[in-house]
C-alpha positions in Angstrom: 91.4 126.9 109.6 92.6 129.7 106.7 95.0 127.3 105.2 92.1 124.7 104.7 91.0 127.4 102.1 94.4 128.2 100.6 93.9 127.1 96.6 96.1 124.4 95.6 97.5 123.5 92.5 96.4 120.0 90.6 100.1 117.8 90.4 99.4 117.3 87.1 99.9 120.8 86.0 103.4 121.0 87.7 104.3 117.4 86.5 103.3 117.1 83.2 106.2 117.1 80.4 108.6 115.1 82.9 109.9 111.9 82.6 109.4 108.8 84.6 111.7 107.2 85.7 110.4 104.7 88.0 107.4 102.6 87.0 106.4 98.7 86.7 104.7 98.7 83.1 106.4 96.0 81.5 104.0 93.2 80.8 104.1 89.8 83.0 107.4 90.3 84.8 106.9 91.7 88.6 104.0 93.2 90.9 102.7 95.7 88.1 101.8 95.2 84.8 100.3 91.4 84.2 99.8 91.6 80.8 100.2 93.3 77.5 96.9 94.8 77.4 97.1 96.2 81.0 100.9 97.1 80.2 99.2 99.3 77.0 96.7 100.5 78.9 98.6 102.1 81.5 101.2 103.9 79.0 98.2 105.3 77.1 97.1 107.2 80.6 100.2 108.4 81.1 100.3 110.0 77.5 96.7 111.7 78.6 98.8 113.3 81.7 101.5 114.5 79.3 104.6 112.2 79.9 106.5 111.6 77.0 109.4 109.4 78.0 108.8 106.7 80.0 111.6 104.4 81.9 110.1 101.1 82.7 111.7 99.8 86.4 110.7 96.2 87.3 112.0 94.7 90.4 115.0 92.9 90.0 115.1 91.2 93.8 116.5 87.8 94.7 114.0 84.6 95.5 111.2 87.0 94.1 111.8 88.5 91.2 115.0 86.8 89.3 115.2 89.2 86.7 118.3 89.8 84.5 118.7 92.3 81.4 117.5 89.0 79.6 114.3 88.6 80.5 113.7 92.8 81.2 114.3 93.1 77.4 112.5 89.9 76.7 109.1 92.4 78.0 110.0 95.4 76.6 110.0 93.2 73.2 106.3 92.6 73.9 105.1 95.9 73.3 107.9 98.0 72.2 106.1 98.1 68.6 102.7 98.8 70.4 103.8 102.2 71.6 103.2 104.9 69.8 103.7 108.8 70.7 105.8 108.1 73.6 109.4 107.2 74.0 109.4 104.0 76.1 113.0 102.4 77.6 113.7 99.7 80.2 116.1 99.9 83.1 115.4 98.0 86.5 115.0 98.9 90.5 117.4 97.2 92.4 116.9 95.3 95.4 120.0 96.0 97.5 120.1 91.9 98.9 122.3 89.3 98.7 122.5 89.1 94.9 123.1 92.6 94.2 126.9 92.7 94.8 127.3 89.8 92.3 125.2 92.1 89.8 127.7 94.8 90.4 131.1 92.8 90.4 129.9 91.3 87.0 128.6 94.6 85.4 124.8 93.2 84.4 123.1 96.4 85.6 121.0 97.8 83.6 121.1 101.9 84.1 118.7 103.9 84.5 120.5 106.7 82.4 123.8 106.7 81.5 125.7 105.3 84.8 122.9 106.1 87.2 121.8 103.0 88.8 117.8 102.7 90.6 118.3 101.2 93.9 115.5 100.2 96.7 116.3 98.9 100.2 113.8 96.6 102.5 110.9 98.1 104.4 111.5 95.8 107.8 115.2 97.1 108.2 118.4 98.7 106.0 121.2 96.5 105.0 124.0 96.8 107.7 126.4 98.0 105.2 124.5 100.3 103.2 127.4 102.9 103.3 129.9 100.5 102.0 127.7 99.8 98.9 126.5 103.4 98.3 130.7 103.6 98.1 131.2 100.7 96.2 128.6 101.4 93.4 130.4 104.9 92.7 134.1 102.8 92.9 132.5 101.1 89.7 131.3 103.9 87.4 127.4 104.0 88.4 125.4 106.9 90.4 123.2 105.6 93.0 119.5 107.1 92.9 118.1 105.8 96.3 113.7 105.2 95.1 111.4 106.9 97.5 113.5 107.2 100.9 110.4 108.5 102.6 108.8 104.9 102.7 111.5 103.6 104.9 110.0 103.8 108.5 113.2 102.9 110.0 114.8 106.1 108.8 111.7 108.2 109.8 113.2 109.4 112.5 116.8 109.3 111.7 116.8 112.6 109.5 120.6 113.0 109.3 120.4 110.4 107.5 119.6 111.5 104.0 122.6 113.8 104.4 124.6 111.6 104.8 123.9 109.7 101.9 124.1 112.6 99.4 127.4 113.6 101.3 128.7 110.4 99.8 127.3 110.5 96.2 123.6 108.5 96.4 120.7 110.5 94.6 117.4 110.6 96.3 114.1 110.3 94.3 110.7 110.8 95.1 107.6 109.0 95.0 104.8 111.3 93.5 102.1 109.8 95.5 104.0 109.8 98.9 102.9 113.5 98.7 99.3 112.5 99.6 98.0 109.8 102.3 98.3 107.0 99.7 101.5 105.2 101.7 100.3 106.9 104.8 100.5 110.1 107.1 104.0 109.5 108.2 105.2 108.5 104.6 103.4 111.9 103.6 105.0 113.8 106.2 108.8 112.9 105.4 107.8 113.4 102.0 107.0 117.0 102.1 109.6 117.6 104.8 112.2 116.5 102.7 110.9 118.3 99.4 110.5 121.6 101.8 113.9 121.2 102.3 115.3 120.4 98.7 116.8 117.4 99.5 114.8 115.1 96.4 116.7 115.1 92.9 114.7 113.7 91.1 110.6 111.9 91.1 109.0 108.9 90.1 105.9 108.1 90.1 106.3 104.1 90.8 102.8 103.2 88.9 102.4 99.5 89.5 98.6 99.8 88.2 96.3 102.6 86.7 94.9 103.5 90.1 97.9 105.1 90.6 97.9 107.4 87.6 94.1 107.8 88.6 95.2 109.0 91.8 98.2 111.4 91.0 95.4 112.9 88.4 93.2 113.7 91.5 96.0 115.0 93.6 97.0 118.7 94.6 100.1 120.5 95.9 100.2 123.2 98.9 101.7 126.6 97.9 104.1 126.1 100.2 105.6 122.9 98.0 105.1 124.3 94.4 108.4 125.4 94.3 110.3 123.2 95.5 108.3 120.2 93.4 109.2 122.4 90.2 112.4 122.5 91.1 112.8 118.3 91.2 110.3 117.9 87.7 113.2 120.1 86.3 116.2 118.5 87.5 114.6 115.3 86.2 113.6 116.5 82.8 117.1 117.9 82.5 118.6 114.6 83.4 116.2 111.9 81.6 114.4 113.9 78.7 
């Protein structure tokens, strides 16, 4: 019952001053953002929290969202003149599906970064050569950075896993709010297993709306992951700033 007491520290005071790097503001072209004035809205919150460079992510999956470094930029134009105070980019998160190998063999990624490529998987099951691609995107100049392994079920009790795909070049980043019950106890649990154990590189925060933002401003961090979350705001601001 003691550690019910044990203070804990706002996220916001650990986060602030770090980048994101994984977020769906852009106006009108996936599940976030549907408009220029909710687009606006959202970047002004994350100014009030203290981010200063932002990385807009949308989804670039096939069947579902058909985006191309056409229309990503075609958004960002929307509102790139509207934002003031805060350095605002545009990269995309990658579904790895059918399409994606024809996105790598023809070089029409957008990077997050430099070479270092945002890549998300399914939630029902993992592509059956996963492995192959995490080797074939290094074969062609980009870093893989694998968003928020802790939402996929599949691998919740494959831990080994996440090893493995470091051993072979993939970067892991975090979802902020996977560190409370917003995806869900087992999402949480991963989460804070796997930044216990260092294995994160870098964090996201993955805002699809301002509920989110609301949220991370509510949430609070255990002594026993301060460290460790200071540890991954760093490597990210060190990276992205």
């Amino acid at each position: 019952m003691l550690q019910l007491f044990k203070k804990k520290t706002p996220f916001i005071d650990i986060w602030s001053g770090t980048p994101e790097i994984h977020c769906h503001v852009l106006p009108g072209i996936d599940d976030g953002a549907k408009d220029t004035s909710t687009s606006l809205t959202i970047i002004e919150k994350y100014k009030s929290l203290g981010c200063t460079r932002i990385i807009a992510t949308p989804h670039t999956m096939s069947g579902i969202y058909d985006n191309t470094p056409d229309t990503i930029k075609a958004s960002y134009d929307l509102i790139k003149n509207q934002v003031e105070g805060l350095k605002l980019s545009f990269s995309s998160e990658y579904m790895i599906d059918e399409n994606f190998d024809t996105l790598l063999d023809t070089h029409t990624i957008l990077p997050l970064h430099k070479n270092y490529v945002l890549i998300e998987m399914s939630y029902f099951q993992p592509p059956e050569n996963i492995k192959e691609l995490i080797f074939k995107i290094g074969t062609l100049g980009y870093i893989p950075v694998l968003a928020h392994p802790e939402r996929y079920a599949y691998y919740h009790n494959k831990h080994e896993i996440f090893k493995d795909f470091k051993s072979r070049g993939c970067f892991l980043q975090l979802n902020a709010l996977s560190l409370s019950e917003h995806y869900g106890e087992s999402c949480q649990k991963i989460a804070l297993k796997l930044l216990k154990e260092d294995m994160y590189d870098f964090i996201g925060i993955d805002t699809h709306r301002i509920e989110h933002l609301n949220k991370l401003e509510q949430m609070k961090i255990g002594n026993a992951y301060i460290t460790p979350l200071k540890k991954v705001c760093d490597t990210t601001r060190e990276l992205f700033i």
